[in-house]
ROLUMRO-973316 format. One record per residue: residue number from 0; residue in three letters; x, y, z of N, C-alpha, C, O in turn. Coordinates in Angstrom, 3 decimals, decimal comma, always signed. Atoms other than C-alpha are relative to their C-alpha. Example, Ala and Ser with C-alpha at 12.3 -4.5 7.8 and 13.67 -1.06 7.14 Angstrom:
2
ATOM_0_ALA_+0,890_-1,190_+0,000_+12,300_-4,500_+7,800_+0,900_+1,200_+0,000_+1,936_+1,181_+0,665
ATOM_1_SER_-0,820_-1,190_-0,060_+13,670_-1,060_+7,140_-0,770_+1,090_+0,730_-0,261_+2,198_+0,899
***
This chain:
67
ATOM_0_UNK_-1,442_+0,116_+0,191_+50,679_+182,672_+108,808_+0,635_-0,951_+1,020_+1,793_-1,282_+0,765
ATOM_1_UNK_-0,782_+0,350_-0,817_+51,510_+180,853_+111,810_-0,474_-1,574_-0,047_+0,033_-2,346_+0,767
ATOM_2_UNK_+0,113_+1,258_+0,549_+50,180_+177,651_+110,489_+1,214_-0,675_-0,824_+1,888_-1,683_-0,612
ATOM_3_UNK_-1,065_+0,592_+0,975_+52,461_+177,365_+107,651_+1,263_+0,017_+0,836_+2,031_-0,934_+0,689
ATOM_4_UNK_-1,127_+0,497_-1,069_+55,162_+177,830_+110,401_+0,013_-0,736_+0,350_+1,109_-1,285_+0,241
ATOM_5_UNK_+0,223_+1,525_-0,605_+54,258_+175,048_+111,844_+0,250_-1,147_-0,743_+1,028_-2,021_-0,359
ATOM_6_UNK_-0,359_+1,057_+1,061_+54,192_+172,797_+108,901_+1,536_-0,164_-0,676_+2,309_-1,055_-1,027
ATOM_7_UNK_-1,701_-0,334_+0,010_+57,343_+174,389_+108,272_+0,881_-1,020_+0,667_+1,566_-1,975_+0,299
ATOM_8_UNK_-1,005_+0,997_-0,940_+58,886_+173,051_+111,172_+0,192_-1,730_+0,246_+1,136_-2,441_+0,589
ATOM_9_UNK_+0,135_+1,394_-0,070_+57,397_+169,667_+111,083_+0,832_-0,703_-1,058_+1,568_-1,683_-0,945
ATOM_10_UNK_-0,945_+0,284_+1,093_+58,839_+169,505_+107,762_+1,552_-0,462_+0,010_+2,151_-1,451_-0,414
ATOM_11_UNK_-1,726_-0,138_-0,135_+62,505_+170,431_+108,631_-0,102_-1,309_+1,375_+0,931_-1,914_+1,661
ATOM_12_UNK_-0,597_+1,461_-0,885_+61,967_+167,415_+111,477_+0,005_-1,126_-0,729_+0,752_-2,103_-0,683
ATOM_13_UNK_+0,023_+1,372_+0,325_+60,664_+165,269_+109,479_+1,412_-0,378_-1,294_+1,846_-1,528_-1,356
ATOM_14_UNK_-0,984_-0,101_+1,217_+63,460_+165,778_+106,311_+1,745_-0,228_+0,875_+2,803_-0,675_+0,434
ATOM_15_UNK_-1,701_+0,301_+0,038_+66,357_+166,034_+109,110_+0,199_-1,645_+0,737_+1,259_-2,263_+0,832
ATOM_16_UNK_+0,139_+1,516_-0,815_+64,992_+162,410_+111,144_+0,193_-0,782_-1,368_+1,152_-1,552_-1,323
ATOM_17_UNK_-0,590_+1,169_+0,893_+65,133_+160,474_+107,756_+1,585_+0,219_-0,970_+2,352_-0,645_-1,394
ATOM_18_UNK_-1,570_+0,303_+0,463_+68,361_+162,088_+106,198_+1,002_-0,163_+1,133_+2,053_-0,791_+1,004
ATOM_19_UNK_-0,768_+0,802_-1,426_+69,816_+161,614_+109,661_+0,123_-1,560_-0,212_+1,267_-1,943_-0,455
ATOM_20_UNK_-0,036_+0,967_-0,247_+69,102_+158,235_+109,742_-0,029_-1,172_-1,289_-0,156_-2,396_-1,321
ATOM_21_UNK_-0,494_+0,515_+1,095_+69,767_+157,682_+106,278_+1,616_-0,221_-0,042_+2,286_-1,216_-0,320
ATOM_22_UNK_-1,465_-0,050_-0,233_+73,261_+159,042_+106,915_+0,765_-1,355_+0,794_+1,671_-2,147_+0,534
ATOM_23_UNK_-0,513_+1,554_-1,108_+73,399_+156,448_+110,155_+0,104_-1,652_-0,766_+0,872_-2,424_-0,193
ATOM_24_UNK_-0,193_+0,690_-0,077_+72,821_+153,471_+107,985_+0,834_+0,102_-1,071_+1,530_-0,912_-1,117
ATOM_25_UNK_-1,103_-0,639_+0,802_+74,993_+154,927_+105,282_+1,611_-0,297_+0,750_+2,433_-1,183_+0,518
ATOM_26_UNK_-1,133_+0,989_-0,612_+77,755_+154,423_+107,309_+0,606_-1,206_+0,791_+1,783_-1,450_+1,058
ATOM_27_UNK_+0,210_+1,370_-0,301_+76,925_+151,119_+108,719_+0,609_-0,832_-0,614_+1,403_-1,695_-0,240
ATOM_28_UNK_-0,514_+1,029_+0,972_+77,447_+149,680_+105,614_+1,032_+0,993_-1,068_+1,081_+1,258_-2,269
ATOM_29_UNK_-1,500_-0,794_+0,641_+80,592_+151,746_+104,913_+0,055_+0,922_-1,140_+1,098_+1,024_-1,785
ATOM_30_UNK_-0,308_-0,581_+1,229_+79,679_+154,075_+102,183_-1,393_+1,535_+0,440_-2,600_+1,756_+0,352
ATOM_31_UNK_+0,769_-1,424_-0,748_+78,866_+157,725_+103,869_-0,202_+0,470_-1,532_+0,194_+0,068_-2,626
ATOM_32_UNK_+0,418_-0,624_+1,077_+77,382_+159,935_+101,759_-1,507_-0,638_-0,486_-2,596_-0,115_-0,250
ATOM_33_UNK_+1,260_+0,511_+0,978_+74,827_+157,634_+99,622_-0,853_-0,403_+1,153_-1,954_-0,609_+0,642
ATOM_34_UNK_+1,267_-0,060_-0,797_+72,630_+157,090_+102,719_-0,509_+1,429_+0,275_-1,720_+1,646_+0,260
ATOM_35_UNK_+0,269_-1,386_-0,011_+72,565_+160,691_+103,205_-1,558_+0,353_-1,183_-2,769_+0,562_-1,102
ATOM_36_UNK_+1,064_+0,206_+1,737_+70,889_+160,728_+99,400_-1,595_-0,489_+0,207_-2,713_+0,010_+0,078
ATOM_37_UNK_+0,670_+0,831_-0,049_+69,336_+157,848_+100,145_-1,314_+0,769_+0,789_-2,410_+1,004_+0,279
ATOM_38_UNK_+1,435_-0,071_-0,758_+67,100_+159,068_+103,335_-0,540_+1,357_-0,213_-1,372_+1,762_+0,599
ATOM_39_UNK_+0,541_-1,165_+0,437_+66,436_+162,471_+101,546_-0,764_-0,345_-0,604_-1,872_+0,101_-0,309
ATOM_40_UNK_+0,528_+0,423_+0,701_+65,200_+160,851_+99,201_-1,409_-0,804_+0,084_-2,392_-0,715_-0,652
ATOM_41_UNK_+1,443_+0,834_-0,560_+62,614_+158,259_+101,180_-0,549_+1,143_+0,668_-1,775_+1,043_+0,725
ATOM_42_UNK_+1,056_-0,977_-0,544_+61,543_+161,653_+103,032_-0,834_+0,554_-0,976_-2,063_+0,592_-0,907
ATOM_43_UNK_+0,977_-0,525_+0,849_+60,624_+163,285_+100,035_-1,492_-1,068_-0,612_-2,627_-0,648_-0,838
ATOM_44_UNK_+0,904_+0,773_+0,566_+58,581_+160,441_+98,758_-1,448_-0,346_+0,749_-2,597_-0,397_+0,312
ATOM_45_UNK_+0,655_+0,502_-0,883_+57,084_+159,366_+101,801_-1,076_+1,877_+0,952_-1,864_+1,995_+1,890
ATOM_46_UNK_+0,354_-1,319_-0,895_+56,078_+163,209_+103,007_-1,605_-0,195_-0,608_-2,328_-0,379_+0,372
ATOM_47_UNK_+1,326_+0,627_+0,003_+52,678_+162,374_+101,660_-0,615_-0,604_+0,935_-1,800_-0,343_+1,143
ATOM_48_UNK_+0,396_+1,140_-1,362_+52,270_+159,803_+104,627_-1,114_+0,721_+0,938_-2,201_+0,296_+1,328
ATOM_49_UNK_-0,055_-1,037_-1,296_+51,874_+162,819_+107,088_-1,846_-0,377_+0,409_-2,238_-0,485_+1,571
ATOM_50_UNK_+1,134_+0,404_-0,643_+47,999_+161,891_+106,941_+0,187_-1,562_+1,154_+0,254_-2,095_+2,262
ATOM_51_UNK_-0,252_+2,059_-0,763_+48,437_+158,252_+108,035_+0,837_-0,189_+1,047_+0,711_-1,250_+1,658
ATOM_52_UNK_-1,575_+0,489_-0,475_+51,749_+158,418_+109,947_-0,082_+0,854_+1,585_+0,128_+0,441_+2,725
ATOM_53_UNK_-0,445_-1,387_-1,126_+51,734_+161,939_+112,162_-1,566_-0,549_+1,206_-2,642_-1,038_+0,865
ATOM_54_UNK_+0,862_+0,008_-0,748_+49,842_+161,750_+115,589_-1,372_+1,117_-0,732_-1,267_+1,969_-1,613
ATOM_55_UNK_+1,079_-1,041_+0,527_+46,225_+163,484_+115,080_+0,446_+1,177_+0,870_+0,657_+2,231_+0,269
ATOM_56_UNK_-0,101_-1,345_-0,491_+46,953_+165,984_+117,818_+1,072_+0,713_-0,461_+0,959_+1,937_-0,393
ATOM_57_UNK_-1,158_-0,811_+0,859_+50,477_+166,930_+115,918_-0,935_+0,388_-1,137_-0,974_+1,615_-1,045
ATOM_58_UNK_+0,526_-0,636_+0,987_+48,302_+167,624_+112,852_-0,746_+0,631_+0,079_-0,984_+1,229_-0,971
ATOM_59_UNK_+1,268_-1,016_-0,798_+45,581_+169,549_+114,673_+0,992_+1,196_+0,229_+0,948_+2,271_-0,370
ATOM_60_UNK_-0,755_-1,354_-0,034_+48,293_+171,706_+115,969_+0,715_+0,810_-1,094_+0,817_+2,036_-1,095
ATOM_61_UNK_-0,533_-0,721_+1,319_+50,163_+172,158_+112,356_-0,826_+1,373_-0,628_-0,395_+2,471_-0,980
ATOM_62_UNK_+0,736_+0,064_+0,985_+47,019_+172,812_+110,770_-1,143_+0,966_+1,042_-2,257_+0,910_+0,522
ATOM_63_UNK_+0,347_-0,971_-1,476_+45,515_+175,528_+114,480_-0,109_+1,061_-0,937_+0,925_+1,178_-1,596
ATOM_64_UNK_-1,500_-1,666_+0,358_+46,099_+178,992_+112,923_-0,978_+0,883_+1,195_-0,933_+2,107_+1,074
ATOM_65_UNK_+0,586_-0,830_-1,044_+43,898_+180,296_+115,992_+1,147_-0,155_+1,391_+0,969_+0,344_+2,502
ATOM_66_UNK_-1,175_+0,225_-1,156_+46,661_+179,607_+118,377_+1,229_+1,044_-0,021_+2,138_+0,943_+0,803
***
């Protein structure tokens, strides 16, 4: 159980770092809201990555459940 917590959490960082920073360029170019969308949207797509993207020792620890 304390695995999927983990993935959990990585999750909710990784979903609030790209609609965060969807939001940020969302209002850059003056139209809040649709970046919001927008970087929900590239998280979901991109959450696949997590092999390729995430340090190995962050995915060692997700993926621990002896810890």
């Amino acid at each position: 159980m304390v695995g999927m917590d983990r993935v959990a959490l990585v999750a909710l960082l990784w979903f609030a770092f790209w609609t965060g920073a969807g939001d940020a360029i969302g209002y850059w170019f003056k139209t809040p809201g649709t970046g919001l969308v927008l970087g929900f949207i590239f998280a979901l797509i991109t959450v696949v990555s997590w092999p390729w993207v995430l340090p190995e020792a962050l995915d060692d620890w997700m993926h621990n459940q002896g810890a």
